[in-house]
N, C-alpha and C positions, 0 to 999 in steps of 0.2 A: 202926180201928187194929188190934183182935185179926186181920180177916181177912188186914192186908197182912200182919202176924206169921206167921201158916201157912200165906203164901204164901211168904213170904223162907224158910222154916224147910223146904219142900217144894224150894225150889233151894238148897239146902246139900244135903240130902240128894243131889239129884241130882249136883252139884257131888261128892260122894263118890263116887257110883257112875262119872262119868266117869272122877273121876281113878284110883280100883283096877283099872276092869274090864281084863283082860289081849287082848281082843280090838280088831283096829283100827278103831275108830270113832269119830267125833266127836258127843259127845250134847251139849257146852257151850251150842249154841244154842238149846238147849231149855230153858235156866232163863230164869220167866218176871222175873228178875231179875238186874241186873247185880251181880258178886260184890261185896259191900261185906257190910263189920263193924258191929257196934256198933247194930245198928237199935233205934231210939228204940221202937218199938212194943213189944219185946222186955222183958220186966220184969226180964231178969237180967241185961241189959248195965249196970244203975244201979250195981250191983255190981262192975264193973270199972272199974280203973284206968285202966287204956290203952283205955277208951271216954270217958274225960273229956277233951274236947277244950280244957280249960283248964289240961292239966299241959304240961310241956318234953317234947317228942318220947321225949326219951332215956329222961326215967322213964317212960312211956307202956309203950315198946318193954319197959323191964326187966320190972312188972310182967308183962306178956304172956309174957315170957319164963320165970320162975320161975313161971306156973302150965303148963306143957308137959313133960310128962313123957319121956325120953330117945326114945324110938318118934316122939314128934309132932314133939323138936326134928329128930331126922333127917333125918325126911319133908319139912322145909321146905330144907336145901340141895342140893335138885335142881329143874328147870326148873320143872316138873310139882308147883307143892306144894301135898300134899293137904288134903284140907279138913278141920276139926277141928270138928263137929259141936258137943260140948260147952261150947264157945267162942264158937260163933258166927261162925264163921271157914269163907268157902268157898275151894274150889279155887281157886288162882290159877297162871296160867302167865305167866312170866316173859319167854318169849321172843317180841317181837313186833319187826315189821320195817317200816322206815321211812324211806328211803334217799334217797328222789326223790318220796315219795309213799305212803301208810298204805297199808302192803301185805299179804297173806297169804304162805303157802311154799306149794309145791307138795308133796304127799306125807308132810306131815310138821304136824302140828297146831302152831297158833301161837295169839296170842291173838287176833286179827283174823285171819277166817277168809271172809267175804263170803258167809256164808251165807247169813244172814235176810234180812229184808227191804231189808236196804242193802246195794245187789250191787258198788258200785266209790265210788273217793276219788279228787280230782285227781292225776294223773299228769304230773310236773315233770321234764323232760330230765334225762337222767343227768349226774348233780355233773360229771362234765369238761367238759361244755359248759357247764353253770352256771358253774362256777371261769373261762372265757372271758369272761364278762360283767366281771370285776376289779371287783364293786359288790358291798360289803358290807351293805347297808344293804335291798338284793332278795335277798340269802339270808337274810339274817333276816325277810324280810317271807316268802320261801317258807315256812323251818323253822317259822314260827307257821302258818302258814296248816294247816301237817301237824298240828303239835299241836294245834289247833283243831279237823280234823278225826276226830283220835283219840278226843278227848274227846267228842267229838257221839255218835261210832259206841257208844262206850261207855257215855254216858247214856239211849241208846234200846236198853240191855239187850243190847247185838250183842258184846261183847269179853269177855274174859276175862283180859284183862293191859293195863295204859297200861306198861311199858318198854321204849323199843322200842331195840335194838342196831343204831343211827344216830349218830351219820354213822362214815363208813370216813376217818382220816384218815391210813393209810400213806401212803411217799412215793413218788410213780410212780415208782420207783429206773430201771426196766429198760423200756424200749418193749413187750416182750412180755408183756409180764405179762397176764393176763387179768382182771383186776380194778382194776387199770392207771382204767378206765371210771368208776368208785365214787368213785373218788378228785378232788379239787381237782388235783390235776398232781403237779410235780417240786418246786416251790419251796417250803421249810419256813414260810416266812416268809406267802405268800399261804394253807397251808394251814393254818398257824396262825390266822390270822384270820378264815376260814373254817369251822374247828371252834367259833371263842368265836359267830359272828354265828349259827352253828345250832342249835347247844344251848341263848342266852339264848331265839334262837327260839321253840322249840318246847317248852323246860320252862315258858315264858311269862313272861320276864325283860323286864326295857325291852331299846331297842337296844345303850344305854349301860352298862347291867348294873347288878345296884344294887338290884331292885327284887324281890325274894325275899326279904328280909330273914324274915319270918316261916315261909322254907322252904316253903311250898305249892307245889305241880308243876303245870303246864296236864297235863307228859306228861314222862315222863324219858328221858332222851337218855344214851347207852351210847358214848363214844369207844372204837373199834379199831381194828386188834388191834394190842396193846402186846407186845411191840417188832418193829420190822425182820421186821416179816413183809408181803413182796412177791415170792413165787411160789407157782406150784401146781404144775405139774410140768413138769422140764426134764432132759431129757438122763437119766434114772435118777432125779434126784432129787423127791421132793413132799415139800410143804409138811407132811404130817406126823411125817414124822425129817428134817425138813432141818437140818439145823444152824448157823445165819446167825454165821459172825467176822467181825466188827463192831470196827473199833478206837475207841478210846474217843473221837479226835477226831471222827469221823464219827456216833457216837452223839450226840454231846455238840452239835453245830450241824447236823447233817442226820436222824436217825432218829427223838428225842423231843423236840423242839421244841413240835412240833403238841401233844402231850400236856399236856406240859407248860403250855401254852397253855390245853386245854382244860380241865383242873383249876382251875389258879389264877385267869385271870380270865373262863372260860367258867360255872365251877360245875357242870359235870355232875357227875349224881347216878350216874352209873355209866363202868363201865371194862371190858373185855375185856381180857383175856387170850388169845395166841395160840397157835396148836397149836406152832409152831415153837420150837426152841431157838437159844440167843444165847451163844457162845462154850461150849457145853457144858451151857448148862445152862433145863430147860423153864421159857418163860416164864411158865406158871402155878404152879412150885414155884420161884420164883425171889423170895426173901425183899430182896432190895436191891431187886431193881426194884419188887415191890408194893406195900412196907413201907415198906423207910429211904428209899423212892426218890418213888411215887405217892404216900404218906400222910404219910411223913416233910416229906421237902424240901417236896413242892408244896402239903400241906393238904387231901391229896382227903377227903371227908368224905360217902361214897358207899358203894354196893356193887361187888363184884369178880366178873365172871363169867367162867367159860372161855367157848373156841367150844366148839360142839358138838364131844362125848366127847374132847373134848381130854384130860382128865385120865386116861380109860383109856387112852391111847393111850404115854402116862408107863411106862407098867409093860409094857404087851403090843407096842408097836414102838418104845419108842425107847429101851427096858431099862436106864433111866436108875434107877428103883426095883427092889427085890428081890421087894415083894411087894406084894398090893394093900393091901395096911394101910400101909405102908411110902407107897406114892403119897398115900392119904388125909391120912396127919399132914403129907407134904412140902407138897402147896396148900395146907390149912386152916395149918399152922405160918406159910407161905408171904406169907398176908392174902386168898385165896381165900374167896370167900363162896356162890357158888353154882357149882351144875357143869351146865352142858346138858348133856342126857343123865339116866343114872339109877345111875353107877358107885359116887358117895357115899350112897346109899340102900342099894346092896347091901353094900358093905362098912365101912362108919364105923362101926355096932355092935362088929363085931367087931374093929374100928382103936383103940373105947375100951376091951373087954375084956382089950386083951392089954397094954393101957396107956401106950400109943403118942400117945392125943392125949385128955387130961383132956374133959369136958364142960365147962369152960369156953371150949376154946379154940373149942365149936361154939356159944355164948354169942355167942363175940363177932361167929361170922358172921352169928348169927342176928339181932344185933343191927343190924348196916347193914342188914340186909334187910328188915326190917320197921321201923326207921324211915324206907326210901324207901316202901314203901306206905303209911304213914301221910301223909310229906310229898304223896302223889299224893290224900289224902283216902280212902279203902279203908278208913279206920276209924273215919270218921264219921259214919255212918248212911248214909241215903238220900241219894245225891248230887246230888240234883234239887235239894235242898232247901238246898244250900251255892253258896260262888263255885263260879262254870263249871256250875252246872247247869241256866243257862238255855240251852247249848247241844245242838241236835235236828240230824235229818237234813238240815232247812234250810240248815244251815252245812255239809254233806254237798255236794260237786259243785256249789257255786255257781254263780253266774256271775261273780262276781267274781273266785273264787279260781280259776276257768277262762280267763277274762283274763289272771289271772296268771303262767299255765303260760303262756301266748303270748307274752306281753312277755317273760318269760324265754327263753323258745326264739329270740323275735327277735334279742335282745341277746348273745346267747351266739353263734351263727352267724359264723363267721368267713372274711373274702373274701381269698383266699390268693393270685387273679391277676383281673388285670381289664385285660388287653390293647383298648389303643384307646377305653375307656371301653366295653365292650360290654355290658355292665349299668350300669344297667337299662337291659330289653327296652322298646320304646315298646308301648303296650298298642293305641295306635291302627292301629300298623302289623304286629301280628303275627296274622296270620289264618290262620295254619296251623302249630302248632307240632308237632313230635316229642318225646315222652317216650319212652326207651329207658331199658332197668337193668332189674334183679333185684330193685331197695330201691324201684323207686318208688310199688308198689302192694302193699306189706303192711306192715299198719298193727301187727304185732307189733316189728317191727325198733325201729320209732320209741322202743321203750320202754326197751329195755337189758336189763340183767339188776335183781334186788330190785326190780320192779316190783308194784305192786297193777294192779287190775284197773280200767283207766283211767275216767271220765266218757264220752269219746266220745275218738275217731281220727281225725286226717285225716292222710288220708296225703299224699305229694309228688304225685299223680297227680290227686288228689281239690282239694289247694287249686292247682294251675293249669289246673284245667278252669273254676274262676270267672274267669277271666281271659283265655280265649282261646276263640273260637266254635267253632272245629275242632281238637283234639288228636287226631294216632293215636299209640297205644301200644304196644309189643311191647318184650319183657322183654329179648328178645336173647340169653338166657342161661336156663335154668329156675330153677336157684338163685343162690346169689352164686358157689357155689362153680365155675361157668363150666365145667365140661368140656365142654362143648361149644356151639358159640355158632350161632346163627340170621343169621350176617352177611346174606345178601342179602338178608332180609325188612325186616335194619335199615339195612340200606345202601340199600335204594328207598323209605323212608317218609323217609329222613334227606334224600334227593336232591329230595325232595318238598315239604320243610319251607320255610317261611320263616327258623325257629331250631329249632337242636336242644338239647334239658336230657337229660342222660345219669345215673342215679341209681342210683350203683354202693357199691361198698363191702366191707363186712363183717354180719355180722353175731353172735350167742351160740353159733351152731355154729361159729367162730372164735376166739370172747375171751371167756374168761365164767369163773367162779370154777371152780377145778380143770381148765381148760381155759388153758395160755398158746402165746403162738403162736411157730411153727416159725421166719416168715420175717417177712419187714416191708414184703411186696408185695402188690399185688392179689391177691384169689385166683386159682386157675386162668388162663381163658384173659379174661380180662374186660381185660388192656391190650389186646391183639389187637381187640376189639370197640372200645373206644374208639379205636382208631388208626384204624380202617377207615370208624370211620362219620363221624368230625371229616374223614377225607382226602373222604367222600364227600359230606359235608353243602356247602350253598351258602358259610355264613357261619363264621366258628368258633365251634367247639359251648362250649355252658356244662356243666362237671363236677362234681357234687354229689359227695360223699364221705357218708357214716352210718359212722361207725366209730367206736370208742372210744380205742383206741391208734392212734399216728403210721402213717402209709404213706408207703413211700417214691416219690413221683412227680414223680420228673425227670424223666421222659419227656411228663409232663402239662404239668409249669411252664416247658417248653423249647419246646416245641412249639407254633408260631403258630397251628395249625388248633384249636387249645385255647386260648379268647379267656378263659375266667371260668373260677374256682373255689373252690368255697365248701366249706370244712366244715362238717358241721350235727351232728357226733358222733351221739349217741342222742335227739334232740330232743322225746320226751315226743307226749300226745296230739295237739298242738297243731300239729306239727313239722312237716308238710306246707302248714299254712295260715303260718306264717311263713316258710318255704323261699318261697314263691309270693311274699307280701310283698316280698321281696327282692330277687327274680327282677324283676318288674315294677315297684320303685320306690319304695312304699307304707311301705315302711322303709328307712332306711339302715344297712347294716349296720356296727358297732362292735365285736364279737367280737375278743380276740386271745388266741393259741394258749396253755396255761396247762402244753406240756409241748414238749419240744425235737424236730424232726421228725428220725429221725438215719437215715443213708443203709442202702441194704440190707445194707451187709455188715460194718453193726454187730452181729449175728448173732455174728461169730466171738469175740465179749466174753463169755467163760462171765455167763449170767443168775446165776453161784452164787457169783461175784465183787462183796465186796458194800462193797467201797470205792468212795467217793468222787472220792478226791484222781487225779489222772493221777501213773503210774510209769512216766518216763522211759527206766528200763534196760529195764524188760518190756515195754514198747509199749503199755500200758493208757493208752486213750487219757483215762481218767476217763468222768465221768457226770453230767448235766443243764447246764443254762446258765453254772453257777457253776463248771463244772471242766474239760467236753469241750474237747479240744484238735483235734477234728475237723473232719473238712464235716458239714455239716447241710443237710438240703433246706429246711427251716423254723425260725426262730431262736424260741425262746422269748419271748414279746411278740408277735410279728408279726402283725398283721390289719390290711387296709388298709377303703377308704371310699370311699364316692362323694366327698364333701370332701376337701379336703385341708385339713389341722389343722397349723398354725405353733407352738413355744413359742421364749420365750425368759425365763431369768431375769433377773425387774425386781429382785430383793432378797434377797442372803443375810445374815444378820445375825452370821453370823461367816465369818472368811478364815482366822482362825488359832485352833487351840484347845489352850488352856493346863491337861492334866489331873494334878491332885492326889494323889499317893501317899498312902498310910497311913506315916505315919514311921517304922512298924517294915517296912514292905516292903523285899522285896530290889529294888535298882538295877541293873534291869537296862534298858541305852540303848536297845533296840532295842521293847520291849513292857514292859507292865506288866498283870498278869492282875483282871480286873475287879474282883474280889474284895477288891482292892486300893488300891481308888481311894476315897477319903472321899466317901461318898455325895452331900453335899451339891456334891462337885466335879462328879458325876455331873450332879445336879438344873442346875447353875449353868451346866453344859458343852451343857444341850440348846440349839439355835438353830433358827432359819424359813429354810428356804427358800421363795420366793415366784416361782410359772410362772407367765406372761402365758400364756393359751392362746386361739390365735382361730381359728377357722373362714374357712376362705378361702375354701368352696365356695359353691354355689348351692343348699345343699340342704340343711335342718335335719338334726342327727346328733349320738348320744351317744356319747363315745370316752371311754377312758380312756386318763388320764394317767399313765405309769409312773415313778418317780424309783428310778434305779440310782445305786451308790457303786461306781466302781472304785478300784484303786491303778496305779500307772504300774508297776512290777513287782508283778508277784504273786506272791511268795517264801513258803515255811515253812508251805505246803497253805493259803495265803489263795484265796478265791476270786476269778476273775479278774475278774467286777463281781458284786454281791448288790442285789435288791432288798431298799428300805427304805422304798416309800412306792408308796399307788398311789391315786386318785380318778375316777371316772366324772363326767361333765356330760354336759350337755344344752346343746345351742349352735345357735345358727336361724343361718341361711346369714349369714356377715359377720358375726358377733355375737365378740364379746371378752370374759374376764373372765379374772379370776384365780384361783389355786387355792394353794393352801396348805399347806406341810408342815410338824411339828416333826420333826427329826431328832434321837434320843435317842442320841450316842455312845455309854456303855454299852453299849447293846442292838443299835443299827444298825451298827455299825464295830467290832463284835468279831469273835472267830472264835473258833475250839478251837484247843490246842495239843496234841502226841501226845495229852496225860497227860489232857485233856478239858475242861482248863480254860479257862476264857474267858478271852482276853486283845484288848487291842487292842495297835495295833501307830503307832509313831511314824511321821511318814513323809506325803510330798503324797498325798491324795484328789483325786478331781474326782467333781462329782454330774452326772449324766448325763440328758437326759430326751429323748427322739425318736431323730432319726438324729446328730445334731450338736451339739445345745448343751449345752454342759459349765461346771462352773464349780469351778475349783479351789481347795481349802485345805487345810491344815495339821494334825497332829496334833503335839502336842507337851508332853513332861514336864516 
């Protein structure tokens, strides 16, 4: 016991020297120990309070807090917080990244860094092809899979932080965006449920949620960035002085939704803050939204981070503050808890001497901060020796959780055209196939951007060489970006083929954080290659897409020499060997598109126009499924099947619904604002809808079932239909069942009004589910 004591007490030490020394290197993988408090061998933790793991968090955290003296509390709200020898308290870094898969940063210290002996974590398709899958119940089985393997990497002494700044749930607002890829899509409502299925994930809640009651963390999950931040740089403007005007309607049912979500019945333990400002004012010195807004209204009971140096950026570009002490009191007044970066380290001393922000008010950040470490266990000794510390590398790159990525990648993958039924390829009759593209033989593309450092790769070139005796290959192109193409090499291999797969795209030198894109075309000359080598191939060719954000290809979907085409977005290590699945049969693919495909010269819509609604007198045409009054190359939902999938409603258990005022509300005929309706009218007003849904085809297939609400007019910035329901099955060729929904008026038939308040609106519905079947009823005061 003495030896593991001045072995723990030799990585504290070190643990200090990482986090002072001024020069750039990483010494953290060198503690023969991973950072934790309170070690039982240690004779002076019996003496501490907040090492008694039988007190309430809160008093835990205050003692610890009241023996820290003004220097030590500082040092802790910045990313990098230093370790406190005297205490027993090592280095810990705050910033860890977790998006698709436990990941490091490039260039910049994290807490998961792939040093030691565990060099990579399963690598899961970038979230927009997961959010395609419409299955709640696989991204929660993903998000655990990550927290499971965080905590592994962490208990074999490799990490230096479990919170990782996961998931992104802004709303794809704009098709260019470059981070657009991070995200679940466009719709509030799918990414709402997509922030609570990740976070119980992977802090290690049940699916149901429920199951933290005594607050323990597998791993803490960080929803961002709060608010309405969706771009990085357009036209002059970046996302660090941008300043997003947001009307309250649009905030109020399109912008924090997901948050809001994610707080109340997700329980994450943490929240970002974004660089950007919101009608004037930075969202990390923005007291309504952190405060009366995140902790007030919703209950968040967590910690507050900026992005990185976000809060310096308050004072020196967006000269919103006068001074740096001035920034300091605005986030910590704000509900600010930690800052990435090291700007409240340099200046909060001098922020309390001049009397600008009490040490209480660094109390109280200090106080969410270190009761999420405690909730993550950091201050219970040896974590071997508690829950989750029977997990090791083993649970590191399974094979299970590598299955997982694949079945993920499968399901996600969306079949955009499938002229004359040309997929699937017969495997018995294709003896000579052509791969052509720039995406189909590098196996970084597969991963997106916030990626770790995968288990293993297959690329698109890699999983249909298992499947065909003879493939040639040629890129056709060097990069994606096509300036110049090798047509005749790919036009006599194509003329050659029996079938040609073409595996084109995009890739991070296109779309990627502080990167958004110019146009919404292929790049360079890469149509020019597909047109030349579909005119010159036998059969018409199949077209793979890798992209994060929409492309506009009518020229693809128009075009008969163009038989198939699949999206496969960013589809993770795995992404080639389920492309190939698809291609040949082996799956069926279910995927449908989780953001609206909008034509190229949606372009001339300033990306800085950050409403919603369509404005008739200006020509705005609006934005996403709930509001665009445009063409669209691809409708929001859309993914087709080798089956074909029938529904029909067998059962709604109401046609008319009768909702409840508060008898002091105002009467007004046309709505009645939520707020306002006697809750139990609420509870009493929810009803089933029930879809027959059958598989017509020959070929077992999971689809998802969407249920949309429209109104016959969509008047007063209602949306033209909204989702309110969505379900995956599994259904074997000819197979039937039924699927089930409650619809909560409340919640599913409201909207915003200017002023942001929720109201529903009197007046005929119809619920909508495929291409046709509707069923209409009633709202009524």
């Amino acid at each position: 016991m003495r030896d593991q004591y001045f072995i723990h007490k030799i990585a504290l030490i070190a643990s200090i020297i990482c986090s002072t020394l001024l020069v750039n290197i990483n010494c953290s993988h060198k503690q023969p120990l991973q950072p934790f408090s309170c070690d039982s061998s240690d004779p002076s933790t019996k003496s501490y309070r907040f090492c008694n793991v039988d007190l309430p968090i809160g008093k835990r955290a205050h003692d610890l807090i009241t023996r820290l003296t003004l220097d030590e509390k500082i040092s802790q709200l910045v990313s990098k917080a230093s370790a406190i020898l005297r205490l027993g308290i090592p280095y810990y870094e705050w910033w860890s990244e977790a998006l698709h898969g436990v990941a490091g940063a490039f260039s910049v210290e994290t807490g998961i860094a792939f040093n030691g002996t565990i060099r990579a974590a399963t690598s899961f398709p970038q979230v927009i092809l997961t959010a395609a899958t419409f299955d709640e119940n696989l991204w929660y089985r993903i998000a655990k899979v990550i927290g499971t393997e965080a905590r592994a990497i962490y208990n074999e002494g490799e990490s230096i932080g479990m919170t990782f700044w996961s998931p992104n749930i802004n709303i794809f607002r704009d098709p260019r965006w470059g981070r657009g890829q991070e995200t679940p899509g466009e719709d509030p409502f799918l990414t709402s449920k997509y922030a609570v299925s990740f976070v119980r994930g992977i802090q290690g809640d049940s699916f149901e949620g429920g199951d933290l009651e005594d607050g323990r963390l597998l791993a803490s999950a960080c929803c961002k960035h709060l608010t309405a931040y969706d771009l990085e740089s357009w036209n002059g403007n970046n996302r660090f002085t941008f300043n997003a005007h947001v009307t309250k309607q649009d905030m109020a049912d399109t912008y924090q939704p997901p948050f809001k979500s994610c707080v109340e019945k997700g329980r994450s333990s943490g929240i970002m803050c974004a660089y950007n400002l919101v009608n004037g004012v930075p969202n990390c010195a923005d007291y309504d939204l952190l405060t009366k807004t995140a902790r007030g209204k919703w209950g968040f009971k967590g910690y507050i981070t900026s992005d990185c140096d976000a809060v310096s950026l308050i004072y020196e570009k967006q000269h919103y503050a006068k001074s740096h002490e001035e920034v300091v009191a605005d986030v910590l007044k704000a509900g600010m808890d930690v800052n990435c970066g090291d700007y409240l380290a340099n200046h909060t001393k001098s922020t309390v001497e001049k009397g600008k922000v009490s040490e209480s008010d660094i109390d109280r950040a200090l106080h969410n901060l270190f009761s999420v470490r405690m909730r993550l266990g950091l201050f219970n000794g040896n974590p071997s020796e508690h829950v989750y510390g029977n997990l090791s590398r083993n649970d590191v790159c399974s094979r299970e959780h590598q299955d997982l990525a694949l079945e993920v990648a499968r399901d996600g993958i969306v079949l955009l055209k499938n002229s004359a039924n040309l997929l699937p390829l017969s495997k018995s009759e294709t003896k000579l196939l052509a791969v052509i593209g720039p995406n189909a033989k590098v196996s970084k593309t597969l991963l997106g951007n916030y990626a770790g450092r995968p288990c293993k790769t297959i690329t698109p070139l890699q999983g249909l060489t298992n499947y065909v005796e003879k493939i040639e290959f040629h890129k056709g192109c060097e990069t994606i970006n096509c300036t110049s193409i090798a047509s005749s090499e790919a036009v006599r291999i194509a003329k050659s083929a029996d079938y040609v797969v073409l595996v084109m795209g995009l890739n991070q030198d296109r779309e990627r954080e502080e990167l958004d894109r110019e146009d919404l075309v292929l790049p360079g000359k890469q149509q020019k290659l597909i047109m030349r080598v579909a005119k010159a191939a036998k059969k018409p060719v199949i077209l793979v897409l890798l992209c994060g954000g929409p492309v506009d290809i009518s020229f693809a979907k128009h075009n008969p020499k163009i038989g198939s085409i699949l999206w496969a977005g960013y589809p993770g290590e795995a992404g080639g060997k389920a492309i190939a699945e698809i291609i040949f049969g082996d799956h069926n693919p279910g995927g449908r598109l989780p953001i609206t495909w909008y034509p190229k010269d949606f372009i001339e819509v300033p990306m800085t126009d950050m409403r919603m609604r369509p404005d008739p007198w200006s020509g705005f045409p609006g934005r996403t499924y709930r509001f665009y009054q445009g063409e669209k190359v691809f409708e929001f939902g859309y993914g087709l099947s080798y089956s074909k999938f029938s529904y029909k409603f067998v059962y709604v258990s109401r046609s008319k619904l009768d909702i409840e005022r508060l008898s002091t509300a105002e009467r007004n005929p046309e709505y009645v604002p939520v707020s306002d309706i006697i809750s139990m009218s609420c509870e009493e007003a929810k009803f089933l809808a029930i879809v027959s849904y059958k598989n017509e085809g020959d070929m077992a297939g999971k689809h998802s079932v969407l249920l949309f609400v429209r109104q016959d007019e969509a008047g007063n910035g209602s949306p033209m239909k909204q989702l309110v329901g969505f379900q995956t099955v599994r259904l074997n060729a000819k197979e039937k069942t039924n699927v089930e929904f409650e619809i909560n008026p409340c919640q599913h038939l409201s909207r915003a009004s200017e002023d942001g308040t929720m109201v529903i609106e009197s007046g005929a519905r119809h619920l909508t589910v495929g291409d046709r079947e509707e069923y209409q009823f009633s709202v009524n005061f």
